[in-house]
N, C-alpha and C positions, 0 to 999 in steps of 0.2 A: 287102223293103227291106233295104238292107245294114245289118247293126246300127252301123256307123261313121258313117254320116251325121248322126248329130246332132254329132260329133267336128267336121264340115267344114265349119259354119256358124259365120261368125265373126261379130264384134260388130256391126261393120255391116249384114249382110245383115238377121240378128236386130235391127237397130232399124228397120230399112226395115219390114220384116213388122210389127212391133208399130206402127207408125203406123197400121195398116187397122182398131187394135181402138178405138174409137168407145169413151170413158172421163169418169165426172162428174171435174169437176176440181174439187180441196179445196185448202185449205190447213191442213198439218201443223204446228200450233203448239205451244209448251212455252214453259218457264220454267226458267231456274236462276244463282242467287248473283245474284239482281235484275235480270235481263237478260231480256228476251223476245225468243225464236227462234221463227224459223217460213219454212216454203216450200210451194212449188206441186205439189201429186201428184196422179199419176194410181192410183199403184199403192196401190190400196185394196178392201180385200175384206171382207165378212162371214164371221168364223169361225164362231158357231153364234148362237142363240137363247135356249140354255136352258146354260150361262150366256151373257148379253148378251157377244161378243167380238167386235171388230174386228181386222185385220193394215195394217199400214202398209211396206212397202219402203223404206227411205231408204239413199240413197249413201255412204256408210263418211267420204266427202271433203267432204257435205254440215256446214256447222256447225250444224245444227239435228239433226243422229245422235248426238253427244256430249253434246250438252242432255240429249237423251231419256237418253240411258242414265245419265247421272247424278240426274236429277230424276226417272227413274220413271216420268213423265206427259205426255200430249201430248193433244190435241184435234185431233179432224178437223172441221173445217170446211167444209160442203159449198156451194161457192157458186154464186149464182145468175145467168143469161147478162147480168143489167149489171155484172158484176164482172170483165172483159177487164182491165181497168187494174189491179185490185187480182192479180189473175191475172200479171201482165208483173209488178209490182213485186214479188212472191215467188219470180219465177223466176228474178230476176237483177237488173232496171232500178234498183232502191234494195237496198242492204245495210243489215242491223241495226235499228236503233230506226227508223229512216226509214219501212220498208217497212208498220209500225203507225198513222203519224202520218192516214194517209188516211184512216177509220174509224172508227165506234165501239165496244171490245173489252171485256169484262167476265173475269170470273172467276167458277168453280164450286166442287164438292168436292176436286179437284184443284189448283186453282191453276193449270192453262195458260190462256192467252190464248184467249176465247171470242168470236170474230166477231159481234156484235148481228146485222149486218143479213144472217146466212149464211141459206142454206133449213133448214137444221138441222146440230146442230153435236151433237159425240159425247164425254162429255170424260172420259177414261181412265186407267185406272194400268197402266203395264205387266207382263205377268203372267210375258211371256216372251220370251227371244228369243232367235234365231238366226243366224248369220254363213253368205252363199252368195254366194261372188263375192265381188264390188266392193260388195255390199248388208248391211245387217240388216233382217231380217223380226221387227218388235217385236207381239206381239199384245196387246193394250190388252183388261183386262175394263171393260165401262162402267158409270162410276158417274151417268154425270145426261147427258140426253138433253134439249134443247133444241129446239123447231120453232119456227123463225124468221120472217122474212118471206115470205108465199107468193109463188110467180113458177116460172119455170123452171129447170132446171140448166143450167148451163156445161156442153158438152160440148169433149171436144179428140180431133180424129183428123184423119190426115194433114194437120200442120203446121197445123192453123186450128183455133180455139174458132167452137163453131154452137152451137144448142140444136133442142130437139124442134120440128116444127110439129106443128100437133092437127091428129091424121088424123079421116078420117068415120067413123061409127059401124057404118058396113057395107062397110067394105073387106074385100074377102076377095083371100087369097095369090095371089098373080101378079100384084093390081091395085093395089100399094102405089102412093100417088104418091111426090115425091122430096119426104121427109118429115123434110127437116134446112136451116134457115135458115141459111146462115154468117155472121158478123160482119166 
């Protein structure tokens, strides 16, 4: 493989390709000078176990990247497939205190905005971060762990939120059926 082709893949192509990666959808929440921020991500990972750390990706251009790195603290929000709508309004449909008023949201040891009715919610201090691209990669150590309402996750891949169906207990590989509901 010629070592220059990751050089010749431009933004677009790389966002066509990451549509195929099947992601729970969260919402990225913080707090700062009595304002609560918050949006819609996919780019969310487990860093270790031992200590408890999450990563979060946010966009340099997003207003909820300046929260964070001024307050320290942010919450991931993992929500559940009746949350489309709360979903649409952190990724753009409502701005600022608006995109809150739908829900009911608490506060932990941190102070970010904690979603009541998420499937489980993460609420973190940031430990560390990093600038790549257009992005920061903030890793959050976790101070208080929440399990929320049971139900299923929101999933998002190619342009549509689905979630899991429950596969049979004896599917074996090659016989998967099509084991994703879309909304």
């Amino acid at each position: 493989m010629d070592k220059n082709a990751a050089q010749l893949v431009g933004a677009d192509q790389f966002r066509l390709g990451m549509r195929s990666l099947a992601a729970a959808v969260t919402l990225i929440t913080t707090a700062h000078a009595g304002h609560r921020y918050g949006m819609t991500a996919t780019a969310v990972t487990s860093v270790s176990a031992e200590p408890p750390a999450l990563l979060v990706c946010v966009n340099r251009k997003a207003s909820t990247h300046d929260a964070i790195g001024k307050s320290r603290m942010f919450c991931i929000n993992v929500l559940r497939a009746e949350h489309v709508e709360l979903s649409r309004a952190f990724s753009g449909t409502q701005s600022g205190e608006d995109r809150f008023r739908s829900e009911d949201w608490t506060r932990l040891a941190t102070g970010a905005p904690v979603l009541v009715d998420a499937l489980v919610s993460f609420d973190c201090r940031v430990e560390k971060e990093f600038a790549h691209g257009t992005h920061t990669l903030f890793i959050g150590s976790v101070e208080h762990i929440v399990a929320g309402k049971k139900g299923r996750s929101l999933l998002y891949t190619d342009g549509q939120y689905g979630k899991l169906a429950t596969l049979g207990e004896r599917v074996l590989p090659g016989e998967l059926p099509d084991s994703l509901d879309w909304i």
